[in-house]
C-alpha positions as a printed NumPy array, in Angstrom:
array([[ 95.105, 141.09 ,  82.952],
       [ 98.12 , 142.923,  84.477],
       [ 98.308, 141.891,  88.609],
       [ 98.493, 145.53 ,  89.591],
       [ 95.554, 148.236,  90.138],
       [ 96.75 , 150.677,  91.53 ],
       [ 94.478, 150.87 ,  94.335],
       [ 96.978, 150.702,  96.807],
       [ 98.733, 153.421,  95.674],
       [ 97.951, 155.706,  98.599],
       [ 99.031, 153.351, 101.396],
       [ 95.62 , 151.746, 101.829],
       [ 93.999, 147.977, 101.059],
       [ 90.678, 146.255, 101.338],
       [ 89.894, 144.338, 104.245],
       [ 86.544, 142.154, 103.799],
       [ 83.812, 143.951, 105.626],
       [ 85.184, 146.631, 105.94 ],
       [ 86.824, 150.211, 104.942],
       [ 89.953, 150.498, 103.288],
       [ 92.828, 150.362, 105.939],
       [ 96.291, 151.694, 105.599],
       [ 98.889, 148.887, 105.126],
       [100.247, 149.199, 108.312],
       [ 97.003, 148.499, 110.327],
       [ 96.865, 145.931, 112.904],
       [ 95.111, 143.372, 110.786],
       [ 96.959, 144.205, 108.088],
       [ 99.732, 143.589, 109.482],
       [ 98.657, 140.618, 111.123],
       [ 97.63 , 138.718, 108.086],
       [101.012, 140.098, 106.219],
       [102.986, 138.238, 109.563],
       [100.942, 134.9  , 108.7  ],
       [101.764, 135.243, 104.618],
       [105.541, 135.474, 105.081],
       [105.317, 133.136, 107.456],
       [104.119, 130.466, 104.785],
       [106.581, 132.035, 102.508],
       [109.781, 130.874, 104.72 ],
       [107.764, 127.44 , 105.069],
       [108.105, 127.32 , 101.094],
       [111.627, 127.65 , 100.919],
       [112.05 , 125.325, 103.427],
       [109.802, 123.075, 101.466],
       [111.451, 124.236,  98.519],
       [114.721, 122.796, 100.393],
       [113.46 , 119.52 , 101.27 ],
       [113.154, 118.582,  97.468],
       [112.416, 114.916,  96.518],
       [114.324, 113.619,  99.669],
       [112.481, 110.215, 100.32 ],
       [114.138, 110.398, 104.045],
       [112.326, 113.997, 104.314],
       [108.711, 112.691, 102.55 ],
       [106.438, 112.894, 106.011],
       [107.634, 116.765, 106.791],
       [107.472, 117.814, 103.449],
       [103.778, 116.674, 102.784],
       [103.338, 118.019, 106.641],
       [104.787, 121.467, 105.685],
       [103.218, 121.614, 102.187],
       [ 99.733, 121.062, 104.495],
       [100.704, 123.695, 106.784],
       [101.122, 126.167, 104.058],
       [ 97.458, 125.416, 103.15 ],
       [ 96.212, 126.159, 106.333],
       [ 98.141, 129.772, 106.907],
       [ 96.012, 130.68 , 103.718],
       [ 92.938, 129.762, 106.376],
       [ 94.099, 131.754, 108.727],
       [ 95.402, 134.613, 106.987],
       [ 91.746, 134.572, 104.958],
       [ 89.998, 134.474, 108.195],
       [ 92.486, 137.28 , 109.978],
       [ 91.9  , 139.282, 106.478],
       [ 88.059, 139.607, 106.97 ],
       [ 86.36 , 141.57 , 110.137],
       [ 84.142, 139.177, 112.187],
       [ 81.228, 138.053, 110.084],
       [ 78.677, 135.425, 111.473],
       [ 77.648, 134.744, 107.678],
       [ 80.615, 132.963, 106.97 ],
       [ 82.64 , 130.297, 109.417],
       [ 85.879, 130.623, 109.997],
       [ 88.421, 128.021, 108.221],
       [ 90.44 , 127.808, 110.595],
       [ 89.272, 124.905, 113.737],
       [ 90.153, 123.601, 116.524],
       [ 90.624, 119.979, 114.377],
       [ 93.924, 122.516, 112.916],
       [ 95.53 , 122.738, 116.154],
       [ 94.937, 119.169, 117.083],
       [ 96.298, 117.691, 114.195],
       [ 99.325, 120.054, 114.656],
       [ 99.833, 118.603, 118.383],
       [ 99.294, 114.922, 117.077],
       [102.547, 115.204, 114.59 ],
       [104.218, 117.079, 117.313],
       [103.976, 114.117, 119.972],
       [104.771, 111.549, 117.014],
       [107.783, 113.36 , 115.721],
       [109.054, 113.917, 119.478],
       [109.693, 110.383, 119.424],
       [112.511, 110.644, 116.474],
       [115.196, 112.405, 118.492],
       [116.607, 112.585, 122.017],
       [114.594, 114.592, 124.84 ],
       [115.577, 118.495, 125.075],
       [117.894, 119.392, 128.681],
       [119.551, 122.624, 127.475],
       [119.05 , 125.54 , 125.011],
       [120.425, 124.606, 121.612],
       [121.306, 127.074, 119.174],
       [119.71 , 127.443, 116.168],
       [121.231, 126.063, 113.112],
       [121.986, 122.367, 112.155],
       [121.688, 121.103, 108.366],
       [120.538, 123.654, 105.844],
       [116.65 , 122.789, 105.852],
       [117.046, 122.697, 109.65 ],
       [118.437, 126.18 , 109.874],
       [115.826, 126.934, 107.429],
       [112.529, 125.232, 109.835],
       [114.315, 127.068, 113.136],
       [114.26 , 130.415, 111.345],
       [110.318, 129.817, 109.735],
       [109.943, 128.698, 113.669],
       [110.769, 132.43 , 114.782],
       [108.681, 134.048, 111.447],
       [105.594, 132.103, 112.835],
       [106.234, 133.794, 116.366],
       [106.404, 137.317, 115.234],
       [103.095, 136.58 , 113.44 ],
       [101.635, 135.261, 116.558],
       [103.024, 138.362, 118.463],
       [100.999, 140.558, 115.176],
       [ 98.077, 138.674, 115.697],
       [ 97.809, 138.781, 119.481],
       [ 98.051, 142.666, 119.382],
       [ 95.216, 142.718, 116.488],
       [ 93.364, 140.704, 118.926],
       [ 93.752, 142.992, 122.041],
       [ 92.51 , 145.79 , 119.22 ],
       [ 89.701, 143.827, 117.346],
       [ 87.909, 140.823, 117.957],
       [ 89.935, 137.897, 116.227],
       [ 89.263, 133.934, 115.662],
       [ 91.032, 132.901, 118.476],
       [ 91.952, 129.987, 116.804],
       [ 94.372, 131.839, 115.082],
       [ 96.493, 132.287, 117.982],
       [ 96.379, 129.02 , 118.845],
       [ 97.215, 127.234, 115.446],
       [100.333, 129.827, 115.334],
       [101.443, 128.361, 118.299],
       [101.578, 125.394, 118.222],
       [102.73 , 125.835, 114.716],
       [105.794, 127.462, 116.45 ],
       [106.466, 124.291, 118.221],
       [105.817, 122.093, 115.299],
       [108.56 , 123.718, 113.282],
       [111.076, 123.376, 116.24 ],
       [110.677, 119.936, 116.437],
       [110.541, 119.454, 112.596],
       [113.864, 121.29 , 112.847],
       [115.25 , 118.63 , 115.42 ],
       [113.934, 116.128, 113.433],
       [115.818, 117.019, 110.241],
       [118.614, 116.935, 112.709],
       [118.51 , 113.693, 113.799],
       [117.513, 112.136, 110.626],
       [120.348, 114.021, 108.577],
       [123.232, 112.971, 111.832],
       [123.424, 116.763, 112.402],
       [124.474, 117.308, 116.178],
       [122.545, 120.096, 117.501],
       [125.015, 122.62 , 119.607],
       [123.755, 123.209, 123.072],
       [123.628, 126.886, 124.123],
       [126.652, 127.102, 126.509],
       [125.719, 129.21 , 129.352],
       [122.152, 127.507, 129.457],
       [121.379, 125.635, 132.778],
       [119.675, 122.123, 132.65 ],
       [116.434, 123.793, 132.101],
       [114.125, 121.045, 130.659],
       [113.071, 118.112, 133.084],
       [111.319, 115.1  , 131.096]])
């Protein structure tokens, strides 16, 4: 069975429950942000390889990728009390318990840093900024439609997540991180 149909010819998909949208619809859009966003995570998983130093992110990210599918699925469907949303609250929470445990594994923020580091590093800060644009999509789908705001919230503090992961790689790969230059002491632990 070939992959393509040809439906989408004219500029239009299906969203569950409801019409055919044009591709560049809010929601369309929204879920799109969320699948590249566990595209980057790939190669950054990708990246990681069979690094035993690295084991703990990559199952974390590999996890992660799982759960954008939940939230793309439930940002890919209009609001149906028939069927719960995948995405919870438990998601987020479990994001913000790895956060505070990693936190632990390098030296507390003062200044700006630039983005960058080792490879896989580079990789998690730029997958950090991919995960923000989706959560910008998503917020203006929800200011349009209703949404799952659970969404928004998982994206965020998935945002955060992949910032520290990217410190993290840092540390554990003795990669100084470069402090932004002009930035003022703007983080107070």
């Amino acid at each position: 069975m070939p992959i393509y149909t040809r439906r989408g010819d004219q500029g239009k998909t299906q969203v569950i429950g409801s019409p055919r949208r044009f591709k560049d619809d809010a929601r369309v859009q929204a879920y799109g942000a969320v699948d590249e966003a566990g595209a980057i995570i790939g190669v950054a998983v990708s990246f990681l390889g069979t690094d035993e130093k690295f084991k703990d992110i990559h199952e974390i990210l590999s996890a992660v990728q799982q759960t954008l599918w939940d939230v793309g699925a439930d940002l890919a469907r209009v609001d149906d009390a028939q069927h719960p949303y995948r995405t919870t609250a438990q998601n987020v929470q479990h994001l913000e318990r790895i956060i505070d445990d990693m936190q632990e594994q390098y030296r507390p923020l003062e200044r700006f840093i630039l983005r960058g580091g080792a490879p896989v590093a580079a990789l998690l800060h730029w997958a950090c900024t991919v995960v923000r644009r989706a959560e910008r999509d998503v917020v203006h789908l929800q200011q349009i439609e209703g949404i799952h705001p659970t969404a928004v919230q998982y994206l965020n503090r998935l945002s955060d997540l992949l910032f520290v992961l990217a410190r993290v790689v840092n540390a554990r790969s003795g990669q100084a991180e470069i402090e932004y230059v002009r930035s003022a002491r703007v983080f107070h632990g």
